[in-house]
N, C-alpha and C positions, 0 to 999 in steps of 0.2 A: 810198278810203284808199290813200296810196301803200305802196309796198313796201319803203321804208325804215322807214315806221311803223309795218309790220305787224312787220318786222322786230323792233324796237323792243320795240311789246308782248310777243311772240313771246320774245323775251329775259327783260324783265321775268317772268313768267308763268313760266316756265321756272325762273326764277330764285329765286320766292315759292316754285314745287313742292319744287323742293331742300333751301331754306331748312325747309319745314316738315317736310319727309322729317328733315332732319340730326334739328331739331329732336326731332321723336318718337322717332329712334333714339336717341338722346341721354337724354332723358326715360325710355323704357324701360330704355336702360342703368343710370343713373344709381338708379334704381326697385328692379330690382332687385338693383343692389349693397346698395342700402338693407335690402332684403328678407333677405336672405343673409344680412351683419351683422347684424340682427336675429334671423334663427333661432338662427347659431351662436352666438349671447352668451346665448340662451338653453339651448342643449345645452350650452356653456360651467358656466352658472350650474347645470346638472340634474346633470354627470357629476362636479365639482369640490365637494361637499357631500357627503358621506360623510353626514353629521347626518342628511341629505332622509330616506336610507333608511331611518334609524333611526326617523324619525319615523313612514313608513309602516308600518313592521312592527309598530312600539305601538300605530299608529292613536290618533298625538297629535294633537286637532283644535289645540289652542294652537300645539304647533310645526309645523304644517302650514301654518296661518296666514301665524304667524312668515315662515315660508319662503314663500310664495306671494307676500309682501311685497316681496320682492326681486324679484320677475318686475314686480310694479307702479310699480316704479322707472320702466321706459319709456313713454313717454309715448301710445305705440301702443297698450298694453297696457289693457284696460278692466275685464276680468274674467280671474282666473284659479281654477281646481278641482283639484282632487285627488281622484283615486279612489282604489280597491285593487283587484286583479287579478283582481277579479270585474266589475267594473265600476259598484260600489256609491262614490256621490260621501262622501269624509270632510271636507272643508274646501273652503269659498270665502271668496273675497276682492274684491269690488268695486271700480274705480275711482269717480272722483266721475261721470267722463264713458260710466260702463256704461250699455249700451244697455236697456233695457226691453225685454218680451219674455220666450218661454220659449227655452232656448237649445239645439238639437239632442242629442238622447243620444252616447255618447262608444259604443256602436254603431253609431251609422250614420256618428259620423266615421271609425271604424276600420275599416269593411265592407269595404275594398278593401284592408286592409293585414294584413301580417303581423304576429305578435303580438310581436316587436322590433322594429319599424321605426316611425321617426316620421313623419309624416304633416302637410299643411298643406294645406286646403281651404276652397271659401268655399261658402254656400247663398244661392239665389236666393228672392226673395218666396214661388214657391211650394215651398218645402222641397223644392229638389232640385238636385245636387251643380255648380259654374259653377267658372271657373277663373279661378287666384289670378294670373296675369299683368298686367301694365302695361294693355294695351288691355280683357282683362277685367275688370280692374277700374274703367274711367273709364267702361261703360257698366253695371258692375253695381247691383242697385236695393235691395242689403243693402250696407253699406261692410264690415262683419265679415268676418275672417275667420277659419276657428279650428285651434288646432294643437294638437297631441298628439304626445306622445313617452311611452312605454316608460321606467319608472327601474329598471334594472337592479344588482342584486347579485350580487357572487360568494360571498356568505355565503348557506345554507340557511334559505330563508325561513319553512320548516317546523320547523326548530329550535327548541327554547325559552332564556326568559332569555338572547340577545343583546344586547351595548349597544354605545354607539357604539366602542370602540376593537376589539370584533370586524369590523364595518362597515369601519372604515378600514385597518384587515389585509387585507380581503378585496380591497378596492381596491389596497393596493399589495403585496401578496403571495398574489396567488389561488392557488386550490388546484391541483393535477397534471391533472384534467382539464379547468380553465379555465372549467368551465360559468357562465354567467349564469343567473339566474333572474328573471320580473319580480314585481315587487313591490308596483307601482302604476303609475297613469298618471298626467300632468299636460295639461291644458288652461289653453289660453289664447286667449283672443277678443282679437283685431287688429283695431285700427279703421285701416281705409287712408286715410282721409282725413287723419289724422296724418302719414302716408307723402308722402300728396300736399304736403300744405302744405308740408313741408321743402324738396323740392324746387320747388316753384314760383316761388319768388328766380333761382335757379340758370338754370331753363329759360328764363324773361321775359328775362332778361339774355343768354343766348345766343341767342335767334331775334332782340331786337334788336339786334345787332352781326353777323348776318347781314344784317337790313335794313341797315342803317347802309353794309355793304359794298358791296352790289347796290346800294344809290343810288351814292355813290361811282365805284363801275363804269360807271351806266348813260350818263354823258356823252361819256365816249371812243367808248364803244361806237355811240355815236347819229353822232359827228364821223365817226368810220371807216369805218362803214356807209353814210352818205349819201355821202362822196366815191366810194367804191368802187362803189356801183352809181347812179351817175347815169347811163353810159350804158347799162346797162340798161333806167332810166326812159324815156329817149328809145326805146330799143324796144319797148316796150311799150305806148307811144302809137301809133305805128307800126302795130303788131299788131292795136292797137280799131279805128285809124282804116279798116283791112283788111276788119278783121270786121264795121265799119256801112256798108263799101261805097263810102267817103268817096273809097278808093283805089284802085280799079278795078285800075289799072296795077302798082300796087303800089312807084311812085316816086313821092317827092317830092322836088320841086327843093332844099327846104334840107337835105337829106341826104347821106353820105358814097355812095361806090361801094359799100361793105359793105352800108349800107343800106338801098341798093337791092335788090342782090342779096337778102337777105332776105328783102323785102318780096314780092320772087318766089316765093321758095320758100313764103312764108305761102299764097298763091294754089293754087297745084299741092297744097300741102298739104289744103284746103279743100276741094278740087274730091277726090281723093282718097277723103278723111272721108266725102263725100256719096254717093262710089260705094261704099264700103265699109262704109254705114251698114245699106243694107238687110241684106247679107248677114250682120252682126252678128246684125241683129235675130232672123232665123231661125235662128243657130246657140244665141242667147242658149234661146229656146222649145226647141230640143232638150236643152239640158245642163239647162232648167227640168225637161222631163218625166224626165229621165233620173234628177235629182238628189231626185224626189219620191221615182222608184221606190228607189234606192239608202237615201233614207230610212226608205221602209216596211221594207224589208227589215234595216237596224240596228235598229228599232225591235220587229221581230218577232224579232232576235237578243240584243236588248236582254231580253225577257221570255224564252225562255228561257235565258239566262244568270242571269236572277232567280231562276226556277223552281228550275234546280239545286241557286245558292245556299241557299237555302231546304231544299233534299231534305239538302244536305251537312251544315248546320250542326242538321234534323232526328235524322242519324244517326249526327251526334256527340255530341249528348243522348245517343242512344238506348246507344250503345256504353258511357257514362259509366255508364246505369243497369244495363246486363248486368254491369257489372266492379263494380258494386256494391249494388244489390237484386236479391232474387227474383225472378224472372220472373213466377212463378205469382200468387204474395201480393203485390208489390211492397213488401214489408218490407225492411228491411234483411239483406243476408246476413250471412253469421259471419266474413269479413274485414270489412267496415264495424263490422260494432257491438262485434267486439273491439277495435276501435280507440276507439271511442266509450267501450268499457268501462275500456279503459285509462285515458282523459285522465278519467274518473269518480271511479275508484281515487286520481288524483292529487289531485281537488277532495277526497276525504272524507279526505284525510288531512290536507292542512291545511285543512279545518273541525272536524275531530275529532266527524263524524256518521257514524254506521255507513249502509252500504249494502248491500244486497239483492239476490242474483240467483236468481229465479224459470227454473229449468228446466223444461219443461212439454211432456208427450208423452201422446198420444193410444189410450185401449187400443184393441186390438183393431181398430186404423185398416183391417190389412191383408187382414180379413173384408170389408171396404166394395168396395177393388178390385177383390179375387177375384168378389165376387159382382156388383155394379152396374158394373164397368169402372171403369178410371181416371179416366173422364173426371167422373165420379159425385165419384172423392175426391180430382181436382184440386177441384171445383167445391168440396166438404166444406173441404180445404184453406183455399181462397178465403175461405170467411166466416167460419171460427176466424180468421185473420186480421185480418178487420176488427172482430168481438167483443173480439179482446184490444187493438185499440186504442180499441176506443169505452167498454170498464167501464171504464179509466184515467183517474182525474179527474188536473187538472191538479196539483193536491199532492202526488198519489203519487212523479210523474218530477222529473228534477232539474232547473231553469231558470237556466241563464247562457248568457252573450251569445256564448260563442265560436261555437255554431253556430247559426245562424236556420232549419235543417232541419227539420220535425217528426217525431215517430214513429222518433229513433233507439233509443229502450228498448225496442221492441218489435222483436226478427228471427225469421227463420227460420232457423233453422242445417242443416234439412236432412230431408228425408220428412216424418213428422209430429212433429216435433221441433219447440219454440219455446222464445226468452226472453224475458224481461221483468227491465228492471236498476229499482231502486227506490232513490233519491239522496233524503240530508241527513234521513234519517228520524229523528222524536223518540225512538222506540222499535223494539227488535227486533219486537216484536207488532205493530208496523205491517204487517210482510211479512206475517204471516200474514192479518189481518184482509183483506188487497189477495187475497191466494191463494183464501181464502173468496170474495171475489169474482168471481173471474175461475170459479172452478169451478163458480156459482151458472149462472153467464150462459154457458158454454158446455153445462151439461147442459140446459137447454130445448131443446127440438126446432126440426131442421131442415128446411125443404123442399127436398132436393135431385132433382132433375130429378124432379117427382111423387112422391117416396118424402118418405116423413116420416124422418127421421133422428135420433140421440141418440147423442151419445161422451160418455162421462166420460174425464176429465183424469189424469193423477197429474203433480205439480208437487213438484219438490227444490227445496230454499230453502238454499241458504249465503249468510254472511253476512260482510263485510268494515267491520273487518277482524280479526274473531275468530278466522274461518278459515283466512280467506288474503287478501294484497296484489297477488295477480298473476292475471291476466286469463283465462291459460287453465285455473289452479289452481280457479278458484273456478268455473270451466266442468264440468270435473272431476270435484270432491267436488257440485257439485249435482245434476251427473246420476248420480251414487252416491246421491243421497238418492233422486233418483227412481225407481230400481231397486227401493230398499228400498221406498216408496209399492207398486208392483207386487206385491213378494210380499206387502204387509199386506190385510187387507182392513178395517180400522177406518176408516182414514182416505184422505184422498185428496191429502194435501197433508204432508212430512216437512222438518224444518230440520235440517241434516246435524250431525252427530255424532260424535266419534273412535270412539264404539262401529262404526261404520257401514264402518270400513277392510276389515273383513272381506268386504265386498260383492261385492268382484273374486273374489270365492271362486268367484261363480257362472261370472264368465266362465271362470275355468281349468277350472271342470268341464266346461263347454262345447266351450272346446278339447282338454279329453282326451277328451270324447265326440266329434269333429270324428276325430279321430284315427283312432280307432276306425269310424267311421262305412262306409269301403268294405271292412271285413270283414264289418262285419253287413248288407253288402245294403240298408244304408237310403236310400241315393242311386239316383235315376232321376232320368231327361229326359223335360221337353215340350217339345213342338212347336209352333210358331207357325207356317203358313205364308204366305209373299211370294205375294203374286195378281198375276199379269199382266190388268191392264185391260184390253186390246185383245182379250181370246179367255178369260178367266175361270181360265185354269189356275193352279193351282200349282207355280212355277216351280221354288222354294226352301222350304226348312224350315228355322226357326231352332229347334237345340237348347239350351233353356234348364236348368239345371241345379234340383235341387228335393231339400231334405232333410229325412226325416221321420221323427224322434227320439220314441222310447216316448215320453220324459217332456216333453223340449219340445214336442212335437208340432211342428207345420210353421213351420220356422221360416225365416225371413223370407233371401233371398237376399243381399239387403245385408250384414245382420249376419255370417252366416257365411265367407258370400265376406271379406270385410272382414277377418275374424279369421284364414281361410286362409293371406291376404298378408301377414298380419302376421307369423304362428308358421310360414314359409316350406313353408308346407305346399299352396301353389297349384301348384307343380307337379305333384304327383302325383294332386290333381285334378283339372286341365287333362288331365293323359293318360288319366284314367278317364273324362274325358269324351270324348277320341278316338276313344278306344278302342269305349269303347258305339255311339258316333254313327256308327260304320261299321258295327258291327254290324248295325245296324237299316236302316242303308242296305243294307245285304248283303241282309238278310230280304224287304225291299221288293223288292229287284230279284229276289229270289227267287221272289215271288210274282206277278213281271209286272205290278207298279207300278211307271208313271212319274211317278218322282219326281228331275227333274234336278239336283239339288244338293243337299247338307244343307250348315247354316251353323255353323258354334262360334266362340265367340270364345276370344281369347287371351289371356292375361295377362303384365303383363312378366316375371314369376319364370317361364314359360314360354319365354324370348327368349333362348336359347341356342344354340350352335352345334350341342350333341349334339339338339334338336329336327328338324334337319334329317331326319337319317338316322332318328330314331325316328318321324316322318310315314309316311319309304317303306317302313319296316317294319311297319307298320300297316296301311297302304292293298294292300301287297302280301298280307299274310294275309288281308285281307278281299275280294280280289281285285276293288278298285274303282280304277278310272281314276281319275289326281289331280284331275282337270278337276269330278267329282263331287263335289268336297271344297271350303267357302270356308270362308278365315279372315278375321273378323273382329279389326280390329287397333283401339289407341285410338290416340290424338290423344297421350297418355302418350309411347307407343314411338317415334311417329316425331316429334316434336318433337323427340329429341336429334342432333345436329347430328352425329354421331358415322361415319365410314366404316365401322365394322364394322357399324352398322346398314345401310346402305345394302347391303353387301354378302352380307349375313343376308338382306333383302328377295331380293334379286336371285336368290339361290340358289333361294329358296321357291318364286319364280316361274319357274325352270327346270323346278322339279320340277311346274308344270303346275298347279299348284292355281291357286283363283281369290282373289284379295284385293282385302279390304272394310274402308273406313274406318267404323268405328263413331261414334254420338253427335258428328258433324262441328257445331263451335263451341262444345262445353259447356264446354271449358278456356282461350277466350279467346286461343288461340295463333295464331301470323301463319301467315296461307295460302301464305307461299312455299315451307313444305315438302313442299306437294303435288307440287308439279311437279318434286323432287327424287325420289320412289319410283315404284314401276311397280305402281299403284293400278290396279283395275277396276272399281269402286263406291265410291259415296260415298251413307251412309245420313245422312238428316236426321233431327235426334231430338227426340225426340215435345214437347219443350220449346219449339221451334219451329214444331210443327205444330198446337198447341193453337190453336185460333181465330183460325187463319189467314186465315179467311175473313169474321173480324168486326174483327179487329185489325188496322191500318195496318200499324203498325210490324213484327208479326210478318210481313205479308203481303208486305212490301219486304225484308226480308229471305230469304224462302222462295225470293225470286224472284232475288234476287241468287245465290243457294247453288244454285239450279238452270241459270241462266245459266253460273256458272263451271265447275261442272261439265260444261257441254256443250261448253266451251272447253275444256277438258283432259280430253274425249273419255272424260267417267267417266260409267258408267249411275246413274243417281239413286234410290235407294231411300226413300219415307217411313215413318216409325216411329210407333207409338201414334196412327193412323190411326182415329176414335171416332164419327164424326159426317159424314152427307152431304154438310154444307154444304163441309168440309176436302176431301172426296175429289172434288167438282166443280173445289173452287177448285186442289188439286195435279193433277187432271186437263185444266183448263182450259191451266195452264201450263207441259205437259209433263213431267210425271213418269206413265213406266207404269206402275213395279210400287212395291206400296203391302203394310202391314201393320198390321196390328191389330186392335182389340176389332170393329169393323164389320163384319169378315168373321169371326176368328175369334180366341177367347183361347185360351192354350195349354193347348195338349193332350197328352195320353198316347198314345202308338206306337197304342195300337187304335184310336184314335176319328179319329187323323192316318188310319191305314187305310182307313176308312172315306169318308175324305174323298178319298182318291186313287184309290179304285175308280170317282169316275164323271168322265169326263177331263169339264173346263172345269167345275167344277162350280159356281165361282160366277158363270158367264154368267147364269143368270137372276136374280141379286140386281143385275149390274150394270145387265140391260139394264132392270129396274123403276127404278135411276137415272137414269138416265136418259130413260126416259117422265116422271118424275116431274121430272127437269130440263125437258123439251121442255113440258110445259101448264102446270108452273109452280107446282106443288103437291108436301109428301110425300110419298111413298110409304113404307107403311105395311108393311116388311117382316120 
């Protein structure tokens, strides 16, 4: 084929490409301008009807109709729906051309959308979500498409007795805070093949008049190109006649001097080629092996870039669930399900069905820890958890589409504390009957770790919206019922009552017995102490605080501490704990116990500048070196961004003492403020260390927290330390000093004594761990 007519086709070809390229673009434009105008005459026809909303708020199937009638006016149009803002359908409307079939829920069209935005998506054969564009659409194997819009009011759709010229007020004189509310939704099934046909006149007529041009063109084109390289042609016979050897010389007689000369240079270039083929060929086999290896190694960098991937998009789950379930129970915590509780509140008021909040707390929980270890009443924990979600049959909780989550009625808000919310109940006596049940199924016996176990419940029941319409009101007055449940002994289960306001009686008495508390001697400290793995000693003693009131008897440190900080009364027992905690350090050194450090923590109503001076007026009458003394600080105090913190820190560490970040990650706060203090420890807390060694996620975590630490040069302490399998797996990855129930629960100043008289005294529990690591079995100690 000559090179004119390669040329030629070359052209052509080129030319079809173009043509079909305009074409498509064209077609796609064209598509969806189609597309657009089509939506907006629909949000036209949705916002421009004041009536529409009227008719949703009556839940008028005739004027719903009515109205849906005019969507079916487009000839794209096949089917249109009306729901209401639960997502319960009031009215449809068929075209003649409606497709057969069942037609997606108006959930899974709006799963990706927010609850004002409208939305237009198509579904494929197999029910799952394909896109509504030009090219997606010529290969899709549903033509449908279906759209959804939000009809918004600025009249309160909770109101009663509205009619339409409230509706058309609201539209053209909304109220001062402007709010919308939705009211319903509108669906509409788009058939695209309607789409297509329209444009199909339009597109046929433009690609032929692109033909029509390219022929047109293609004769000049063919005239110009053949004059213009004919003496090309003549070289290029030249060239063959070269390369079958016809021309040796590489002249022939009826050619110019040019073409001569050519014909030479074709020859030397040949000879060339041939010298320069071999060498080719062996440079080609080294960039071959070189380009395999080059490959194995993206392809080895290829997977783990996967890996990461994977690890990153893991612990952004993982982050999602800490800032929003329990860790322990993986229930919801009391940010999520006050949230949850709130949009509940909002459903039962415009359903006008009362609702339920089940507060529910555990007697006598804190007998479980003391005696069997925490890890006994995490575990305890654990399966009240799953009990109160497994007695909840599905009609107790409330079912609408906003969230596709399960198990948000059920949280933990905190120790052994839980609730249970109960939506669109026929009756108040429905709570109770659900209360009877949960109390049924959590007093059968448990098996925790070998012990048979039993709690009974007491459950506060308020009711919305008798009681109250607001989320933490009704938190509130239920855990007032449940107090009252504690002092009864009739029952086990109360529904809150204005009689009931008197409740807080107990805590004021509480607090003025609080008050009173470091006159009468009722406050003392235990001791927990930090064990150095490498040599058994105890390094550190945490001073834990402990109060033990005639009437309350021992009450719970949460509670009171909690109440301290409330009724500003934590400083002055932050300094009675100073104060003791030297003492007893004093006594030890007294008696030629080494005991290198006692630990306190601190509280922010302690975080003042007069702390400074009253530290070294402390440590000096007890005549102990500051170095002897750690404070333990939270995640609270130095989260504030504040210079006079910083300079507060600074001080404290002049005066020599040692500082320890307490419960590192339980506030979900950013780690850049570490490396803004002059920190020496960084304790991991026991939240974290819980089954670190059976938990992934916990276990990437642990690891990460000791990693950075060893970046920013901080000793790593772990907390609530219960179990072999944790103390291998934070010994395996460098943490040496550890605390908890495994070595020791806290103790009284005599029995701490005792334990400091024999130096290293937990070496031989360590080193049975480690026998018992090395063959592979328990040890039984």
């Amino acid at each position: 084929m000559g090179i004119v007519k390669r040329i030629v086709i070359l052209y052509i070809f080129l030319g079809l490409l173009v043509s079909g390229i305009a074409t498509g673009y064209v077609a796609q434009r064209e598509y969806q301008v189609a597309l657009e105008q089509l939506v907006n005459g629909f949000v036209a026809r949705t916002i421009e009807r004041p009536e529409l909303q009227l008719y949703f708020y009556r839940q008028d199937d005739y004027g719903l109709k009515h109205a849906l009638g005019d969507y079916l006016k487009s000839n794209a149009v096949s089917v249109a729906i009306a729901y209401n803002s639960l997502g319960e359908m009031l009215a449809r409307r068929d075209a003649n051309t409606a497709p057969s079939g069942q037609f997606p829920s108006l959930k899974t069209l709006r799963k990706n959308l927010s609850v004002t935005d409208s939305g237009l998506i198509a579904i494929d054969s197999e029910r799952k979500q394909s896109g509504t564009g030009f090219w997606s659409s010529l290969i899709a194997s549903d033509p449908t498409m279906y759209w959804t819009m939000p009809v918004l009011s600025n009249a309160n759709p909770v109101a009663t007795g509205l009619d339409l010229a409230d509706f058309a007020d609201a539209v053209i004189g909304p109220s001062v805070n402007n709010s919308l509310s939705v009211i319903g939704y509108i669906q509409l099934a788009i058939d695209r093949n309607v789409i297509f046909a329209d444009l199909r006149s339009m597109v046929s007529q433009f690609f032929l008049a692109c033909l029509l041009f390219l022929i047109i063109i293609a004769i000049p084109v063919y005239l110009v190109t053949r004059r213009s390289l004919s003496p090309l042609t003549e070289l290029s016979q030249l060239a063959n006649q070269v390369l079958a050897g016809e021309n040796e010389n590489g002249v022939d007689s009826g050619t110019s001097d040019d073409f001569k000369a050519i014909s030479k240079v074709l020859h030397g270039t040949i000879e060339r080629s041939n010298t320069n083929k071999y060498q080719v060929g062996l440079e080609n086999k080294l960039l071959s092996m070189k380009a395999d290896e080059r490959a194995s190694q993206l392809s080895l960098r290829e997977q783990e870039l996967t890996k990461a991937t994977e690890e990153i998009s893991e612990t952004r789950d993982q982050l999602h669930r800490l800032a929003n379930y329990d860790r322990l129970t993986s229930l919801p915590n009391r940010q999520l399900f006050t949230e949850q509780l709130e949009l509940l509140l909002r459903v039962c008021a415009r359903n006008a069905k009362p609702l339920a909040l089940l507060f529910i707390n555990l007697n006598n929980f804190h007998r479980i820890n003391e005696s069997l270890g925490r890890s006994a009443g995490d575990s305890l924990l654990q399966e009240v958890g799953k009990r109160l979600v497994g007695c909840l049959r599905s009609s107790d909780v409330l079912a609408h589409y906003i969230s596709a989550e399960d198990g948000l009625n059920v949280s933990r808000l905190g120790g052994d504390e839980f609730a249970v919310v109960l939506g669109q109940l026929d009756s108040i006596d429905s709570a109770g009957v659900v209360a009877q049940r949960v109390i049924d199924r959590l007093i059968e016996a448990m098996e925790i770790q070998g012990h048979e176990l039993v709690v009974t419940p007491s459950i506060g029941i308020a009711v919305a919206p008798r009681n109250s319409m607001d989320a933490e009101e009704l938190l509130r007055l239920s855990s007032s019922a449940m107090h009252h449940v504690k002092l009864s002994s009739d029952t086990n289960f109360l529904f809150y009552s204005d009689e009931m306001q008197d409740s807080g009686q107990d805590d004021l008495k509480m607090e003025s017995e609080l008050r009173k508390a470091i006159e009468r001697n009722e406050l003392c400290l235990h001791y927990q102490p930090q064990v150095d793995i490498t040599d058994g000693s105890i390094i550190c003693a945490e001073a834990l605080l402990r109060w033990e009131h005639a009437d309350f008897g021992l009450v719970s440190p949460a509670r009171f501490i909690d109440m301290a900080e409330k009724i500003g009364l934590m400083g002055e027992l932050g300094d009675w704990v100073l104060v003791e905690a030297c003492r007893q350090m004093k006594a030890f050194k007294e008696l030629g116990l080494q005991l290198p450090r006692m630990a306190i923590n601190i509280s922010p109503g302690q975080f003042r500048p007069t702390f400074v001076t009253r530290l070294r007026e402390v440590l000096s009458a007890a005549n102990l070196p500051p170095s002897m003394l750690e404070l333990g600080l939270s995640e609270e105090i130095l989260m504030e961004n504040d210079s006079n913190v910083l300079k507060f820190l600074n001080e404290l560490k002049d005066t020599g003492v040692y500082l320890s970040l307490e419960n590192f990650g339980t506030n979900h706060a950013p780690i850049s403020y570490l490396s803004r203090h002059p920190l020496d420890e960084l304790k991991i807390d026991r939240s974290f260390v819980f089954d670190c060694d059976k938990r992934k996620d916990a276990a990437r975590l642990v690891q990460a927290i000791i990693a950075m630490s060893k970046s920013l040069n901080l000793r790593t302490v772990a907390e609530g330390v219960e179990t072999q399998g944790e103390y291998r797996f934070l010994a395996a990855n460098g943490v040496g000093v550890m605390r908890g129930y495994l070595f020791s629960k806290p103790v009284p100043a005599a029995e701490l004594q005792k334990l400091l008289v024999v130096p290293w005294h937990f070496m031989t529990q360590i080193q049975h761990m480690a026998l018992a690591t090395e063959f592979g079995s328990p040890s039984s100690l």
